[in-house]
N, C-alpha and C positions, 0 to 999 in steps of 0.2 A: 695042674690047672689047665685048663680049655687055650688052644690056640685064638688067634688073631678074632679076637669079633669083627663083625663087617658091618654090621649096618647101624643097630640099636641095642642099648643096654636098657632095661626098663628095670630102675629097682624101688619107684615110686609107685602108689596109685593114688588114681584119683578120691579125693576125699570133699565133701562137703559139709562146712558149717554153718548152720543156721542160728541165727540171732535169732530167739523170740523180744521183741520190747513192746509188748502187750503191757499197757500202766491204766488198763481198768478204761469205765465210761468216766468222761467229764463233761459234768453235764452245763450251759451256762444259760439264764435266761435273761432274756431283754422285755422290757416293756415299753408298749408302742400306745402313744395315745394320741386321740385325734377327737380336736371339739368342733361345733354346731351349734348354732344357734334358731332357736323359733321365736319369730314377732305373733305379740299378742294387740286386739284390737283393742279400744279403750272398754273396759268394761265387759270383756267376755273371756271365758276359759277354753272356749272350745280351738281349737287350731283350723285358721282358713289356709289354704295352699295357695289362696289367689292371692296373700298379703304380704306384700315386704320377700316376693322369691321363695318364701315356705314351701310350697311345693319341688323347686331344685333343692333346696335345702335336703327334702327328705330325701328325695331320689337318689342326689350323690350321695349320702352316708351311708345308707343298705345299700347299695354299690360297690364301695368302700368296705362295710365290712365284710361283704361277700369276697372281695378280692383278697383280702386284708388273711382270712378265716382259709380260705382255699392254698394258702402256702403251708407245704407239709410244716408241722411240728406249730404249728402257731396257734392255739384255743383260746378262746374266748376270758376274760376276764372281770369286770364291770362293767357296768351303765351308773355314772352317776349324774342325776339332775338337778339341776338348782334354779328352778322358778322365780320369778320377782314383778314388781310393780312399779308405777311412777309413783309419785306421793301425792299424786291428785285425788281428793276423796276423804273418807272419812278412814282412819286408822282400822275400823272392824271390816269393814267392805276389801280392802287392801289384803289383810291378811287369808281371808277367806277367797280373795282372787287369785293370791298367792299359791294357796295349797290346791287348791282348784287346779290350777295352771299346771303344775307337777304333776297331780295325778292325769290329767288327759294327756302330760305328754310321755306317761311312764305305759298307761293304755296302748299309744300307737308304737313306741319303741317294743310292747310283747307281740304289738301284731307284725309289724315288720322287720323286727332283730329278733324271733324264737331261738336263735344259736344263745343268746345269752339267759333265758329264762327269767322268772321270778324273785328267785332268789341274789340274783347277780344284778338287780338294780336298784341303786337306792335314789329316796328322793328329798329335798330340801325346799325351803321356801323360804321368803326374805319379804315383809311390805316395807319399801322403800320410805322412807321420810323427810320430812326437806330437810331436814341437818346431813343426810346421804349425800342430796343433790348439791349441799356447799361445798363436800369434796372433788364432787365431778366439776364441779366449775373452779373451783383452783388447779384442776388438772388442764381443763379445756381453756385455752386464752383465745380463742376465735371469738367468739360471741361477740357482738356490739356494744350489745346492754348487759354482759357479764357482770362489772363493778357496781353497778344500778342492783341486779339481781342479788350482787352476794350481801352488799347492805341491808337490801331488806330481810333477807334470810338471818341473818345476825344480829338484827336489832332486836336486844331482848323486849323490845316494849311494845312490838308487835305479833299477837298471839295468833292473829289467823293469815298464816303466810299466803296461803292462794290468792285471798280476797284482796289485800294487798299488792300482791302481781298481779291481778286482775285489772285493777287499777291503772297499771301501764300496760296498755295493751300492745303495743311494740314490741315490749320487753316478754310478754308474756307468753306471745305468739312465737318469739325467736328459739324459746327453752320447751316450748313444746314441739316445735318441730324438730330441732335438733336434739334432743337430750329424752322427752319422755317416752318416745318411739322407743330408744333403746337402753327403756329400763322395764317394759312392761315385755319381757322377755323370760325363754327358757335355753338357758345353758347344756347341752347334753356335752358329757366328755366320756366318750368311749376308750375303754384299758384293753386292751387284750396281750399276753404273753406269746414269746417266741422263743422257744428253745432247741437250743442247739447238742446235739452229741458229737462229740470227734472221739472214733476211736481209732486208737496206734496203730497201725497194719505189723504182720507180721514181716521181718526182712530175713531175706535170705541168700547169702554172700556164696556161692560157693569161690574154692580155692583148689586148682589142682597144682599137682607134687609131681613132677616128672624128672629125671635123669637121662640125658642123652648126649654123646657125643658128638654126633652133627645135627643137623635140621631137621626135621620132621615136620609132613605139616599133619590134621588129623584134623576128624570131623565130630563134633558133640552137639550133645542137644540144645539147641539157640543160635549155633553158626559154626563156623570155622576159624581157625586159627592157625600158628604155626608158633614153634616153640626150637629155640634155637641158645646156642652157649656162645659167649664171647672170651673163655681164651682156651690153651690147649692143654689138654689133658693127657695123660699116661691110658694105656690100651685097659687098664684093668680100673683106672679111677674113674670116679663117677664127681658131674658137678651138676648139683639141682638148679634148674632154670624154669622159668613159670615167665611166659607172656599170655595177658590176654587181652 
């Protein structure tokens, strides 16, 4: 056998293992929705900008969805709209103000929201009634002449509620300011999805294997190090030691 070694006995090499933990795409989605409101004036379908804010109204939400749309992974989803009335008027006029009201606001949502198209907006209508209006007022307890109001709307023995309210004109004036403004309204509620991919990244560990009797230090690719034994050995043994 070979006399006295002097420096280094090398009877490792360096070795790397690589982990793959690749577990595929997972994909998750979230839906984000955000509503709008447009005021209608008494008795017209068409949309004013100068009424009730309408015009911020539209502004911020194509604003909104532009921002909303320009986040990678995020597409468009629905527009659904649900138009509606006060109950002032005649039952046929209501309902035909109703569907009216939807389609001009399904019109400006294709002129101004095209990310969504045709097919991604649906629409609804509702002509309000005064048996409507007695829920809103058991909801709302502000009102003065509330209790006044919801009498007459429940008294089966009178058939023509307006004219009735009319009758009090306090009373009448209070549920139209506060209450019929926003029922002759269109609801838009904008959907759009957000989806996410996380994939695993690959890891990669390496581990190096050396034998050495004293110290060593040594240069690899990422830095340096030094790799060293803590106890004593015989000239011909070897004891594997790994710092990194």
């Amino acid at each position: 056998m070979s006399t006295h070694r002097f420096l280094l006995v090398i009877v490792g090499i360096f070795s790397f293992l690589a982990v793959s933990s690749a577990q595929g795409n997972k994909t998750e989605k979230e839906y984000i929705e955000k509503r709008y409101t447009i005021f209608y004036r008494v008795n017209k379908s068409d949309i004013d900008r100068d009424y009730m804010n309408n015009g911020h109204t539209i502004h911020t939400m194509v604003e909104d969805i532009r921002n909303t749309l320009r986040n990678q992974g995020t597409i468009p989803d629905s527009l659904i709209v649900f138009a509606s009335t006060s109950p002032e008027g005649s039952v046929a006029v209501n309902e035909r103000l109703a569907i009216e009201r939807a389609e001009s606001t399904k019109e400006m949502l294709l002129k101004n929201c095209p990310q969504f198209g045709q097919s991604k907006i649906r629409v609804e209508s509702r002509a309000n009634d005064w048996s409507g209006l007695i829920l809103v007022l058991r909801r709302n307890k502000s009102l003065v002449y509330r209790n006044d109001i919801i009498k007459v709307l429940t008294d089966p023995t009178i058939s023509n509620k307006q004219a009735a309210l009319m009758r009090m004109p306090e009373a009448y004036e209070e549920v139209k300011d506060e209450l019929f403004s926003n029922m002759r309204t269109a609801s838009i509620t904008i959907r759009v999805i957000r989806t996410e991919t996380n994939v695993d990244e690959f890891v990669t560990e390496p581990e190096l294997y050396l034998t050495t009797k004293s110290p060593v230090n040594f240069t690899a690719e990422g830095g340096e190090g030094k790799l060293e034994y803590k106890k004593n050995v015989e000239e011909d043994g070897v004891v594997p030691a790994v710092r990194t």
